[in-house]
C-alpha positions as CSV (number, residue, x, y, z in Angstrom):
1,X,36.8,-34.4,32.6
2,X,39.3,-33.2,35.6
3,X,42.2,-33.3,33.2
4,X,40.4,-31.3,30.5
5,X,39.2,-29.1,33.3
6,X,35.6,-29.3,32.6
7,X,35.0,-28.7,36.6
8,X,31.3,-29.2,36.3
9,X,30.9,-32.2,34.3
10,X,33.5,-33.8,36.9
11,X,31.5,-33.4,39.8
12,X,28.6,-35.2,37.8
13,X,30.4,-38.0,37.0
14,X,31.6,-38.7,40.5
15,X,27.9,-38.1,41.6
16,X,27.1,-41.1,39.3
17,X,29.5,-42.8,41.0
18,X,28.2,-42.1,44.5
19,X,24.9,-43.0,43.5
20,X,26.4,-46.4,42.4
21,X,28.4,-46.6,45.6
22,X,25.2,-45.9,47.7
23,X,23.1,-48.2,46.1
24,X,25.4,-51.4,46.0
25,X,26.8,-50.3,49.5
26,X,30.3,-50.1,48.9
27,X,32.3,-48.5,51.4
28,X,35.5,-48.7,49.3
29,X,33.7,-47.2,46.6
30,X,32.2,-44.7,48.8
31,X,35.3,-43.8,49.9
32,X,37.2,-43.2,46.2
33,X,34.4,-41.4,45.5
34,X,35.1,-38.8,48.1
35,X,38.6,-38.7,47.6
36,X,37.4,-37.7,43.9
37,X,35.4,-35.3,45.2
38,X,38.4,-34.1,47.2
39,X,40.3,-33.9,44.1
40,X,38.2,-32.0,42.1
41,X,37.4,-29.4,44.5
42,X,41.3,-29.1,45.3
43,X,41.9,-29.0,41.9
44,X,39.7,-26.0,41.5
45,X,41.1,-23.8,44.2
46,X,38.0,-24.9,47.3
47,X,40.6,-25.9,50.0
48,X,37.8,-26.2,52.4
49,X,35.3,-28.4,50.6
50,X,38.5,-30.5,49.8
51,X,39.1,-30.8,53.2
52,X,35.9,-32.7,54.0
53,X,36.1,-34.6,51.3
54,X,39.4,-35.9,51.9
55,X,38.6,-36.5,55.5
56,X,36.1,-39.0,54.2
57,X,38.2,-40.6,52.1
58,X,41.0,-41.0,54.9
59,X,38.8,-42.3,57.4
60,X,37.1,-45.3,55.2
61,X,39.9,-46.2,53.6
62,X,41.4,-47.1,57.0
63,X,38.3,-48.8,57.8
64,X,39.0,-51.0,54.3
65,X,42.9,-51.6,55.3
66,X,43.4,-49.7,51.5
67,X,46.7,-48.2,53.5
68,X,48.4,-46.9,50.4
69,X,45.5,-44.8,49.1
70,X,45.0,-43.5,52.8
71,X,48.3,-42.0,53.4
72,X,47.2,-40.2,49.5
73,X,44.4,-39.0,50.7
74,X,46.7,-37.9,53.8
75,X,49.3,-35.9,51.9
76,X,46.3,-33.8,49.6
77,X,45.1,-32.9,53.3
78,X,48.7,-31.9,54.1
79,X,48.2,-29.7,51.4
80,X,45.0,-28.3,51.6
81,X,45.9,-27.2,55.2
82,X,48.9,-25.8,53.5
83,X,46.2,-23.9,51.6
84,X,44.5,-23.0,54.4
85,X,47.2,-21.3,55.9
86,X,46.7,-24.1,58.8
87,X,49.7,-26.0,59.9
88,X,49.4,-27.1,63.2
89,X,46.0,-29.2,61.5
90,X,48.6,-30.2,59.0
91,X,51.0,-31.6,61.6
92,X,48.3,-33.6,63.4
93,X,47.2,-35.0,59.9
94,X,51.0,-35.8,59.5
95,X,51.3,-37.4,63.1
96,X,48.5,-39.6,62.0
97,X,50.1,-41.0,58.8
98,X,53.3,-41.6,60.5
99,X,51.1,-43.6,62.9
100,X,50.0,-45.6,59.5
101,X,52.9,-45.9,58.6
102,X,54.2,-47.8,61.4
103,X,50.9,-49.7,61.7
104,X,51.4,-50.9,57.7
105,X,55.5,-51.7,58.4
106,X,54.4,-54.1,61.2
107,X,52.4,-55.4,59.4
108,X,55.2,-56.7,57.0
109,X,55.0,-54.5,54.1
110,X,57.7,-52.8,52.5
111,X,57.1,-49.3,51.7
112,X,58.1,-47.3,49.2
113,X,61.2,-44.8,50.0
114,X,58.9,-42.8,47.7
115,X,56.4,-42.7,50.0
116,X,58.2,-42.1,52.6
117,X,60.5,-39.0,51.0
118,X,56.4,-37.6,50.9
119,X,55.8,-37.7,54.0
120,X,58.9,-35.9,55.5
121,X,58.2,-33.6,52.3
122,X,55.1,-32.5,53.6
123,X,55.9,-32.7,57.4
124,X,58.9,-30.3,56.7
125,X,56.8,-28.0,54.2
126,X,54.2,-27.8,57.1
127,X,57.3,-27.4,59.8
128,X,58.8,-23.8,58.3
129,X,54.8,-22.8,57.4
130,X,54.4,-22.8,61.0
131,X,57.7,-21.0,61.9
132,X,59.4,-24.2,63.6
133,X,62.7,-23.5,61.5
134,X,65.3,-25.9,63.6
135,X,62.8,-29.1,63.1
136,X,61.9,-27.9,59.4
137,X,65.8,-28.7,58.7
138,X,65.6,-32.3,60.9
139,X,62.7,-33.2,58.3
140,X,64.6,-31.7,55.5
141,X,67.5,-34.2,56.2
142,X,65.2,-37.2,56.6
143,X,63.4,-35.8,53.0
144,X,67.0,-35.4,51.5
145,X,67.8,-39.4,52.7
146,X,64.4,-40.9,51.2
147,X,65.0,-38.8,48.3
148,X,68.9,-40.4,47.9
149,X,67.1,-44.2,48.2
150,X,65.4,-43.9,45.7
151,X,65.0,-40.8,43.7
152,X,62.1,-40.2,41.7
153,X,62.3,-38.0,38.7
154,X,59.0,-36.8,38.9
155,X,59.1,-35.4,42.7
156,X,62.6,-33.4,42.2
157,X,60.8,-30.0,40.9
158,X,58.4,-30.4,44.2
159,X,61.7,-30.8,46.8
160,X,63.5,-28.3,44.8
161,X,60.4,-25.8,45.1
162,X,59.7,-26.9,48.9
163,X,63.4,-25.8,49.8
164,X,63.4,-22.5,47.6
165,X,60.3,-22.0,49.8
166,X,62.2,-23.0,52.9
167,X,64.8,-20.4,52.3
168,X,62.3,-17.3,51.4
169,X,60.3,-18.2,54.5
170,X,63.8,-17.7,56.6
171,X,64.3,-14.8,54.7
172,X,67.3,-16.1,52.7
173,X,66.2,-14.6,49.8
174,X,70.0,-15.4,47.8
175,X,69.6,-19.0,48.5
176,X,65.2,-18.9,47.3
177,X,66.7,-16.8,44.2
178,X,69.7,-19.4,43.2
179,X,67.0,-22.4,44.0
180,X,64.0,-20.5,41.3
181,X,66.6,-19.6,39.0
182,X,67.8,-23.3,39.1
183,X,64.1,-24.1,38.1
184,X,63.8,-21.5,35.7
185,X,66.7,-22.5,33.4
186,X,65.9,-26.4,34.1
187,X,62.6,-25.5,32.2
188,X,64.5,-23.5,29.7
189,X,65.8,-26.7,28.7
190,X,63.2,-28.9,28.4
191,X,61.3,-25.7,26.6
192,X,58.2,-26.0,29.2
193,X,57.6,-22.5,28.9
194,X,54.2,-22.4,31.4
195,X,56.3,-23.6,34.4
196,X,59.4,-20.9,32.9
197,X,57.1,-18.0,33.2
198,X,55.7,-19.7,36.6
199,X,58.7,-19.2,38.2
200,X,59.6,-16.5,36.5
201,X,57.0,-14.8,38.0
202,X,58.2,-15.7,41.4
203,X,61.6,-14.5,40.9
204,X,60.3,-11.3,40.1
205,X,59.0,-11.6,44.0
206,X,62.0,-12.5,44.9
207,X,64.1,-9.9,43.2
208,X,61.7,-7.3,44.1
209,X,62.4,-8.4,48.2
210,X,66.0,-7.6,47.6
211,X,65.6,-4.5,45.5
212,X,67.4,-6.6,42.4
213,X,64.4,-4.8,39.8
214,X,66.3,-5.5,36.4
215,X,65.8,-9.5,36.8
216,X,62.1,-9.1,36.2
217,X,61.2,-7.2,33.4
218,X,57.6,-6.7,34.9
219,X,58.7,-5.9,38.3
220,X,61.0,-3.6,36.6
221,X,58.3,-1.5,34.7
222,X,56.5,-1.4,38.0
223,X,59.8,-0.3,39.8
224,X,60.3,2.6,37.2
225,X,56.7,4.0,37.3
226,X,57.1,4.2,41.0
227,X,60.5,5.6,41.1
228,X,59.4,8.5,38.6
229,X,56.4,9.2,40.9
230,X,58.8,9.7,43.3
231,X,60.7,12.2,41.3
232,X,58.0,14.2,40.3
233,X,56.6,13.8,44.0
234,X,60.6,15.0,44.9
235,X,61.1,17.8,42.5
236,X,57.4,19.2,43.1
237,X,58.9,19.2,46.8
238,X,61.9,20.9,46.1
239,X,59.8,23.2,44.1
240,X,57.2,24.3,46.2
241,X,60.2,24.7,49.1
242,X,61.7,27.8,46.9
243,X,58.7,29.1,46.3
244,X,58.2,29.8,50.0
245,X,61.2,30.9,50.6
246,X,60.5,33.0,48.1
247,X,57.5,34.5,49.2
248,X,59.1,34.9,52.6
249,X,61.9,36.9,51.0
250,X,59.8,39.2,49.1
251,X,57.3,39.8,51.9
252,X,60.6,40.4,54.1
253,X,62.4,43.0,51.5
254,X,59.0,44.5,51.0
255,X,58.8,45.2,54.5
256,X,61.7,45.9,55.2
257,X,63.5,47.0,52.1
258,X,60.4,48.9,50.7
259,X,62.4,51.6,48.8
260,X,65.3,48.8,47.1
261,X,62.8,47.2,44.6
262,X,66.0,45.8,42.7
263,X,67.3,43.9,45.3
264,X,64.1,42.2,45.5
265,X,63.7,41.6,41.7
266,X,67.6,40.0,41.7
267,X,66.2,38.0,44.3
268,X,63.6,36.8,42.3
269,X,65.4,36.0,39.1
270,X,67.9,34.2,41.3
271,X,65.4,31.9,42.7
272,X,63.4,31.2,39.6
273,X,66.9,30.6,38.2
274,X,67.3,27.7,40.9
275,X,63.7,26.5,40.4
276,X,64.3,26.2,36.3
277,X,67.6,24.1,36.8
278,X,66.1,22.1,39.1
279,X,62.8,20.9,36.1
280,X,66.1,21.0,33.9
281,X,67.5,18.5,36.0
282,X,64.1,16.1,36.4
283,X,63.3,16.7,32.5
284,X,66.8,15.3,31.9
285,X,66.8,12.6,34.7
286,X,62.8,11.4,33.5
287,X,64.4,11.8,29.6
288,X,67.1,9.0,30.8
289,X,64.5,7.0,33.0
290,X,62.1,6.9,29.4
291,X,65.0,5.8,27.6
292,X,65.9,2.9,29.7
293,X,62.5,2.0,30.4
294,X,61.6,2.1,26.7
295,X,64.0,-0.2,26.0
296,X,62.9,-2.5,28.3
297,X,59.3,-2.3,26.7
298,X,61.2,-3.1,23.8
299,X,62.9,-6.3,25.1
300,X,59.6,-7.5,26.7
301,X,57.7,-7.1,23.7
302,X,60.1,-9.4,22.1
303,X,60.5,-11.8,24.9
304,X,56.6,-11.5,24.2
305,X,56.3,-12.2,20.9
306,X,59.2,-15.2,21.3
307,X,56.8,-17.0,24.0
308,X,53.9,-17.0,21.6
309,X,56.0,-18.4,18.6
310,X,57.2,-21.4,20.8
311,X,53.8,-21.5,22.3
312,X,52.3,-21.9,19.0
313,X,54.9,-24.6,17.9
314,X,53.5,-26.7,21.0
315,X,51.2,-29.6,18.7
316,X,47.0,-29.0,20.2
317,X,47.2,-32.9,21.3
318,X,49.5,-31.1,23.5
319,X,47.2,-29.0,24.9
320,X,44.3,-28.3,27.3
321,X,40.6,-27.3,26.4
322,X,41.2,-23.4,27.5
323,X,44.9,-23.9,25.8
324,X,43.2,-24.3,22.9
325,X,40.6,-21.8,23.4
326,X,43.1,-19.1,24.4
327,X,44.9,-20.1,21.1
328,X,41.9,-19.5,18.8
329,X,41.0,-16.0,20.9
330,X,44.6,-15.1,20.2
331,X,44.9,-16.4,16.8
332,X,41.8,-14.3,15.7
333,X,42.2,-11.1,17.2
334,X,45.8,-10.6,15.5
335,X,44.8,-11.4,12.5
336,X,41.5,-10.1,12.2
337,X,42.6,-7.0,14.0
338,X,39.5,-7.3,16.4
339,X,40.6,-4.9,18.5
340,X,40.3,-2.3,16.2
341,X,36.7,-2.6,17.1
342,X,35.9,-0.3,20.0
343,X,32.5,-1.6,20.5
344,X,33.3,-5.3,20.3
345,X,32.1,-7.2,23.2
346,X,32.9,-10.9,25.0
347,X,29.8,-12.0,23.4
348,X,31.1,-11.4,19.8
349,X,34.2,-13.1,20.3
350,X,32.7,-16.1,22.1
351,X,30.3,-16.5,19.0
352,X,33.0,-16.7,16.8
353,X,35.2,-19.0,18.7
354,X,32.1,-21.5,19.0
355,X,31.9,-21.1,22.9
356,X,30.4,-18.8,25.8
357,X,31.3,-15.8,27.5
358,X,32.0,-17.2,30.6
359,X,34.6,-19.8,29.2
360,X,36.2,-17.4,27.4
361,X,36.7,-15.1,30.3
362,X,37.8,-18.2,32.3
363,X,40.5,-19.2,29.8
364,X,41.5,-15.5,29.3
365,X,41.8,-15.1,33.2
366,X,43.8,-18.6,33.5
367,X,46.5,-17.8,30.9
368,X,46.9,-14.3,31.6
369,X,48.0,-14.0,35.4
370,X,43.7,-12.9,36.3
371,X,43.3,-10.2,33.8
372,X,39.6,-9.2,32.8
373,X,38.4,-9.7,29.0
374,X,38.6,-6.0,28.7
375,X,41.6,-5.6,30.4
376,X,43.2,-8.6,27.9
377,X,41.6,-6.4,24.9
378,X,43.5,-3.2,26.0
379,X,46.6,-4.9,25.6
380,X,46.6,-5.7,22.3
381,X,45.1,-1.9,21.7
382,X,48.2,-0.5,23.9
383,X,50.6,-2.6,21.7
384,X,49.6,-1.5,18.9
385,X,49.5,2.0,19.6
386,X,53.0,1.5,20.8
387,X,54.0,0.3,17.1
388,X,52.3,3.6,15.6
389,X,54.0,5.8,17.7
390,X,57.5,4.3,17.3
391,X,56.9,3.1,13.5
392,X,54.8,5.6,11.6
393,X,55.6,9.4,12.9
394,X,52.9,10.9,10.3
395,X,49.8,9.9,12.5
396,X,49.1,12.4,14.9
397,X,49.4,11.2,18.6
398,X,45.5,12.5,19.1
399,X,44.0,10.1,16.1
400,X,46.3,7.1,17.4
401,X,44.2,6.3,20.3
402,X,41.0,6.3,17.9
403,X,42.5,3.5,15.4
404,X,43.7,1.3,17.6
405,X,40.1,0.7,19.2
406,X,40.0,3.3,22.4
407,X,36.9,5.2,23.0
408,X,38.0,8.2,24.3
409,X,41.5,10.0,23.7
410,X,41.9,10.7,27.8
411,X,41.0,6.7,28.3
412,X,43.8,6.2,25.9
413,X,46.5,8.5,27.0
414,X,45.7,7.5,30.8
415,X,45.9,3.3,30.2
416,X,49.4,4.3,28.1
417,X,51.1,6.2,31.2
418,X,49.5,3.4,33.3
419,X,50.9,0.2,31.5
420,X,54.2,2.4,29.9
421,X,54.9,4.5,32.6
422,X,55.1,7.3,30.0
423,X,52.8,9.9,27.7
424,X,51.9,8.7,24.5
425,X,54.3,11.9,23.2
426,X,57.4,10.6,25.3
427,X,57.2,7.3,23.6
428,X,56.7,8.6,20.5
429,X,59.9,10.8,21.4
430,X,62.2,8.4,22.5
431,X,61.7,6.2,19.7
432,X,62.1,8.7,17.4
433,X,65.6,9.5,19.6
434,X,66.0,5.8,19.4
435,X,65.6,5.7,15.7
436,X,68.1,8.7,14.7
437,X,70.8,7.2,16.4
């Protein structure tokens, strides 16, 4: 039930479980029921239910000797403080395994460099979380030298991630940016496109930190919308500077210059002169900002439409419950052209995909970085609209909005200049620019 993510019927289960453990009295079982419980809720984003859980569960497996599943149970409440934003809770948790540790060593057993490598993983990722940089690096050594005994394919993502994490946190940003990248193009490879656009994403943070905004196509829309508010903001500036000055000057010459009425109209012309080069000047630099930030819709649009195709090559065994689900939405809105449909609702889509609003909502927010079903809805409308304007220049720009499933024409033209960073007429203009040449 955890794996398929079906939250709800999890905790039932491990309830029936409990209620096992409870009635036969079986403190072992007691306590791998609460470091199920623990789990589940950390699983599902509750750090501080997952904390008590997991205290639970550390505490009676001690009691039972169970050594191995304690220190487990010690590293997910590592991470949950982590979570929590609590380190120096963290620490004490470590202190306490390391403790174990000892205690399970002396007692003859041979432990895992694995294990180990974990527990200097965790001690170091709680170290730089705190700000204690120069013992961070000690623990990062003593990670480095588990990690060399014996090195375990599948904890070399987490070290790699713990030390691009390392660097960002020191404000190394070149090193956190070479270590992600490393990630991203690992990925590439092995075509696991979720963890791609995972750290994708947070290389866009990264770039956007050192002002790099052409890594991250996103971050790069975002960057141009805010640097041509800050043109307009700029020029209107500029603008509204003459205009005093020219105010000033004609109330001056008026004053004093009552009788030369020419002077004061070469004045004028000379000054409105200025103020029409200077919207010359923004027109032409917002024309070149359109023009590279069109071509950037462009190239995200296809990098788009690429992750979907390999996305839909992945086999359903392959795939989770809301995987699946968010498929079928998908599937059935580009092909049935659902939204088209300005009055279609959650509920109609849910009926047709055989489930309930509030999965579908869930799998839309999951696989589309927290966006709302509406807000997923608009996006297919924007992209379409974007095709009409570029590919069919008979439509007039004031029906385009009503065909592709808006309500209103202002809802339309305002959710285009949001998500574009242009009017509806300056992407139809560009691309017809685009197109010519």
């Amino acid at each position: 039930m955890q794996i398929w993510g079906d939250h709800d019927q999890a905790i039932a289960v491990i309830h029936q479980m409990a209620d096992y453990a409870q009635k036969h009295r079986h403190e072992l079982g007691m306590a791998i029921v609460n470091f199920c419980f623990g789990q589940v809720y950390l699983d599902n984003r509750q750090p501080a239910e997952a904390d008590k859980y997991y205290r639970l569960a550390y505490k009676g497996l001690l009691n039972k000797k169970e050594y191995d599943r304690a220190l487990r149970a010690g590293f997910n409440l590592m991470a949950v403080q982590m979570n929590l934003n609590a380190p120096e809770k963290g620490l004490l948790i470590s202190d306490d395994n390391a403790k174990l540790l000892k205690q399970w060593q002396a007692e003859g057993a041979e432990v895992n460099p694995v294990t180990l490598m974990k527990q200097a993983l965790y001690r170091f990722r709680l170290l730089f979380q705190s700000g204690r940089f120069e013992e961070a690096e000690a623990q990062r050594d003593t990670m480095f030298y588990y990690n060399n005994m014996h090195k375990d394919p599948a904890q070399q993502e987490i070290i790699q991630y713990a030390i691009v994490c390392f660097e960002e946190q020191r404000g190394n940003y070149k090193e956190a940016y070479a270590g992600l990248n490393s990630l991203v193009n690992r990925f590439l490879e092995e075509k696991d496109y979720l963890k791609v656009a995972r750290y994708r994403y947070e290389l866009a943070d990264i770039q956007r930190e050192q002002g790099d905004y052409i890594g991250a196509m996103e971050s790069y829309r975002q960057y141009c919308i805010d640097n041509d508010s800050a043109n307009v903001q700029s020029t209107n500036s500029q603008l509204n500077e003459l205009t005093k000055k020219f105010q000033l000057n004609e109330l001056t010459l008026q004053n004093k210059l009552s009788t030369n009425r020419l002077y004061a109209a070469i004045v004028c012309i000379m000054l409105l002169s200025v103020a029409v080069f200077i919207y010359f000047v923004y027109t032409h630099r917002l024309r070149k900002k359109n023009r590279v930030l069109y071509d950037t819709i462009v190239q995200s649009q296809k990098m788009q439409d690429d992750l979907y195709i390999s996305h839909e090559q992945v086999s359903e065994d392959q795939l989770s419950n809301e995987e699946k689900l968010y498929r079928k939405l998908c599937k059935l809105i580009q092909t049935e052209e659902l939204f088209k449909d300005s009055q279609i609702k959650r509920e109609d889509l849910a009926v047709k995909l055989g489930t309930n609003r509030t999965y579908l909502a869930d799998a839309i927010k999951q696989f589309t970085e927290g966006l709302t079903f509406m807000e997923f809805l608009n996006r297919y409308r924007l992209r379409h609209a974007a095709t009409l304007l570029s590919e069919d220049q008979d439509i007039p720009i004031n029906e385009i909005g009503d065909v592709s499933g808006f309500n209103s024409r202002s809802t339309f033209n305002r959710l285009f200049r949001d998500f574009y960073g242009m009017s509806p007429s300056e992407y139809r203009a560009i691309s017809k620019e685009k197109k010519v040449k």
